[in-house]
N, C-alpha and C positions, 0 to 999 in steps of 0.2 A: 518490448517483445524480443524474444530472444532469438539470436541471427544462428541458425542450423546450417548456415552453406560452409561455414567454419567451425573447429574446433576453437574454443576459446583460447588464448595463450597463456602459456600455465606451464610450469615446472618440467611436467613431463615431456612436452611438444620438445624443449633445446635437444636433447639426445637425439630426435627423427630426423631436425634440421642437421647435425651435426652427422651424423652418418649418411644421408643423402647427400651433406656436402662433402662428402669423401669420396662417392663412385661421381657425383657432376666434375667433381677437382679432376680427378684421373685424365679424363680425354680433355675436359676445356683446358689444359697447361700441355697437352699430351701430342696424340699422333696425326690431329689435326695440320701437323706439320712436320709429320717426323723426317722428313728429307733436310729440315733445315734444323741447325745447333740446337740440343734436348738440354745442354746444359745450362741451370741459373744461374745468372752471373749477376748480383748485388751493384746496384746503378744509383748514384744521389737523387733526391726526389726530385724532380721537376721543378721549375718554378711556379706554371699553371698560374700564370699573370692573370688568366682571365677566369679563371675559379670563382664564385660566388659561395661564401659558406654560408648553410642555408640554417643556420638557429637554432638548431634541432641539440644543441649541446653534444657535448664528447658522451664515449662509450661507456656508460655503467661499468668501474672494475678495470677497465682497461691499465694496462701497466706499460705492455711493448709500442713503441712509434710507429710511425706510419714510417713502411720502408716499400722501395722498389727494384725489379730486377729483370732483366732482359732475358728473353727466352727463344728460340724460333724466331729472330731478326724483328721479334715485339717487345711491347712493354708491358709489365703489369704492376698492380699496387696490392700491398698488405695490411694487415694490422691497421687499415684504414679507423679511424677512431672519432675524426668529426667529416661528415657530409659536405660534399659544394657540388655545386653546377655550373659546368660550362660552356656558355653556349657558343653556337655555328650558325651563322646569322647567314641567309644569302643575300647576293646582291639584289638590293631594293626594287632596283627595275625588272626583275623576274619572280618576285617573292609571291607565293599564295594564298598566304595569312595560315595557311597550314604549321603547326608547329609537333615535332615528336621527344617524345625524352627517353631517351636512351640508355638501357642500362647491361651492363657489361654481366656474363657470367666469370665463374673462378669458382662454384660451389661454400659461396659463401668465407672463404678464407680468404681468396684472393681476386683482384677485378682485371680481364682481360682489357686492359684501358684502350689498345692501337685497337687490335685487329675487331674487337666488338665495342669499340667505343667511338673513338676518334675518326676511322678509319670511315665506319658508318655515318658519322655526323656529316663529315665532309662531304659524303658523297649524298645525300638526302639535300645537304644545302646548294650544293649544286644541281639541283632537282627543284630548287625553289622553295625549300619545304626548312623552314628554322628547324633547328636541332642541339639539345639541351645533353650532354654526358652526365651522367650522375654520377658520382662516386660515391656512393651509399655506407655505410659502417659494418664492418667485418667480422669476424669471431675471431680472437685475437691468437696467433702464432706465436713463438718464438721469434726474436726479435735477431737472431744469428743465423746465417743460411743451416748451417750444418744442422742446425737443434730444427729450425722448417721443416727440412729434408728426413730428421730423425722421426718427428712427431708425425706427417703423415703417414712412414711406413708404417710407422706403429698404428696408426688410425689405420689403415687400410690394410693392415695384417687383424683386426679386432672385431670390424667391419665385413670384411669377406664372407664369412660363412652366416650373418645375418640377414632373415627378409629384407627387401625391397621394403622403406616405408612410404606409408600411404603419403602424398605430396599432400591431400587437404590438412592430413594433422601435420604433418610440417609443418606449413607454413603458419600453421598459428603460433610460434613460436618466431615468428621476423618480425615483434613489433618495433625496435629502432631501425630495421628497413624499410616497415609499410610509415613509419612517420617522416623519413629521409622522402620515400617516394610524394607523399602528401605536400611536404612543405615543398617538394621541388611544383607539383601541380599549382601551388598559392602562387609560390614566384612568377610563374610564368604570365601567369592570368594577372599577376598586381603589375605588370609592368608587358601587357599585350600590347598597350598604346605604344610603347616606345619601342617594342620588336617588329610592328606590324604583324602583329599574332591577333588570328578572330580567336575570342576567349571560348569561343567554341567548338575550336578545331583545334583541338588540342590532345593530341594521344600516347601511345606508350609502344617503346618496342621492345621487349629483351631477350638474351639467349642464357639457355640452360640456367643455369641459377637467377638470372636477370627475368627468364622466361618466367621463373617461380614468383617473381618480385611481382613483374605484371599483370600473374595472374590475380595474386595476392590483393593488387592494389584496386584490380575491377571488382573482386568478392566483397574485398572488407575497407578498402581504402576511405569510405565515407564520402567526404564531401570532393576527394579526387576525381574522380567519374572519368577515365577516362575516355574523350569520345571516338576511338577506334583504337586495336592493341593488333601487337605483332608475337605471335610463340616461336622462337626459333630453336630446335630443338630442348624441349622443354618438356617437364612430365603429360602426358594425355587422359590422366585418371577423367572419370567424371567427375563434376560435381551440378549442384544445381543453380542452373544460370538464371540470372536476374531476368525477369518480365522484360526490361530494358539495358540489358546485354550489350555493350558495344559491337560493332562489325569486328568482327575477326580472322586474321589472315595465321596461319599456322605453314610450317616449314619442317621436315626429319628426312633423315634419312634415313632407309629400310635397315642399311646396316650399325643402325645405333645399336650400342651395346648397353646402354642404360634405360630407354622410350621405346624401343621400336618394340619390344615383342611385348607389351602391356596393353593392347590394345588404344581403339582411338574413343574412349568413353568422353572424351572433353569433345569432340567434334559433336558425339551424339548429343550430347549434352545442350550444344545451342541451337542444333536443328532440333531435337525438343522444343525448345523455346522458342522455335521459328524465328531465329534471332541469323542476321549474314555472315557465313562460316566460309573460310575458302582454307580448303586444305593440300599440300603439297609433300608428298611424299616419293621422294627422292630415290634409285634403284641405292647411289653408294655416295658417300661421304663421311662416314664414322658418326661422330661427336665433334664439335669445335669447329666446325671449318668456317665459317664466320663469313670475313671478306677473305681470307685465305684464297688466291688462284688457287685450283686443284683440277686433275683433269674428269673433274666428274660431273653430273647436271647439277649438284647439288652447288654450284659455284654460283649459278643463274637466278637463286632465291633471289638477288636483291632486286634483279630488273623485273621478277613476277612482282615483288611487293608493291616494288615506282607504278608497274603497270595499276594494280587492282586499288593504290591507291588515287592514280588518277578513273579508275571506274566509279571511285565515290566521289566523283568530284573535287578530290583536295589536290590537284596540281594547277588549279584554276583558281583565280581570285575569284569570292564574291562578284555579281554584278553589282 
């Protein structure tokens, strides 16, 4: 039977993902921090001892390496080309069996790895709640800062005076993201015994392009399922929500320059379906502000999520 909640992926979808990841790129690298250093500055790759590459093979065509570079007192990655996961285990005597995988926005060229990655894991495992980084595979850049820096202008001088596209045909063009996010749901679950992870409390949180990944991965992910997701600032289009819907917690702020004036069709969307939606829109925070201190309420996302997710009961073990 044929699945309508997505466009299929196909040729034409790369150009929508590739121009959305142009106006997501802007702010997730951008003013989310603009008080701190705006300039890139090219960093050796990490070591990331605790990376799992998750199988899922290298990037079709890919030619430029994976590089990294400092920005805003963070880190990011590029030209990402094979997938891993990294997990944030908490300490055992306060663990929930709750587990989330986390996935960074950058608008698809680039992964905000500290401030929506790490930053976040950290702070969820000390909350009790296992936590999985993904580094997902990228649309590949220029492998030289300057030629980076060239190529987006140029994307974003081509882009500018084009629609807004629709996020559902987007994203049917991410399928070495939605198989990146899949194989990381397998791992998790083949090796729940030794996380202390219930195989069923297992969910997704992303921002901005991350946001796109998770939704991506509740629509079309297949046997992923994730069992509750996080949208932090992320497209709001509708689409049509599954009969069996995860609980979803969403996060923007009013003054997004890319979500906020599109309406909230994706909130309608699951109160349609009578499916648990909790929505949180913010008066100011831009794009990007992640875990970023900033002095706005949009800072405070993470402690509403800790909250609503202990409403579902995951900052509780099992009895």
């Amino acid at each position: 039977m044929k699945d309508h909640r997505l466009a299929r992926p196909g040729r034409r979808a790369r150009p929508l993902v590739a121009a959305l990841g142009a106006w997501v790129l802007a702010l997730a690298l951008g003013p989310a921090a603009e008080a701190q250093d705006s300039k890139m500055t090219p960093i050796p790759v990490p070591a990331q001892q605790n990376a799992i590459v998750l199988g899922t093979g290298t990037l079709p065509g890919a030619t430029s390496p994976e590089s990294w570079h400092r920005q805003y007192n963070s880190v990011f990655a590029r030209n990402v080309t094979v997938a891993t996961l990294t997990p944030f285990l908490p300490d055992p005597a306060k663990a929930t069996g709750a587990a989330v995988i986390v996935a960074p926005g950058g608008g698809f060229r680039t992964l905000s790895m500290e401030n929506e990655g790490w930053d976040v894991a950290r702070a969820l495992a000390d909350k009790g709640v296992a936590a999985f980084v993904l580094k997902y595979r990228l649309n590949q850049t220029p492998p030289d800062m300057p030629g980076f820096e060239r190529s987006m202008s140029e994307m974003f001088s081509a882009t500018a005076q084009r629609p807004r596209p629709d996020p559902r045909a987007a994203i049917a063009g991410l399928a070495p993201q939605i198989a990146d996010s899949r194989a990381a749901f397998a791992l998790v679950r083949q090796r729940a015994a030794e996380w202390r992870i219930d195989p069923d409390r297992i969910g997704m949180v992303g921002f901005s392009a991350g946001a796109m990944l998770t939704l991506a991965t509740t629509l079309a992910g297949e046997d992923a399922k994730p069992a509750f997701i996080g949208l932090i600032y992320g497209p709001l289009s509708p689409v049509v929500a599954p009969a069996d819907a995860p609980p979803m917690f969403v996060a923007l702020a009013a003054d997004d320059p890319f979500f906020a004036n599109s309406g909230v069709g994706l909130i309608d969307s699951w109160r349609s379906a009578k499916r648990p939606v909790e929505f949180h829109l913010y008066e100011q925070g831009g794009h990007g502000f992640g875990m970023y201190q900033k002095p706005t309420t949009s800072t405070g996302w993470f402690d509403a999520y800790v909250r609503w997710l202990g409403m579902h009961g995951l900052l509780k073990a099992k009895s």
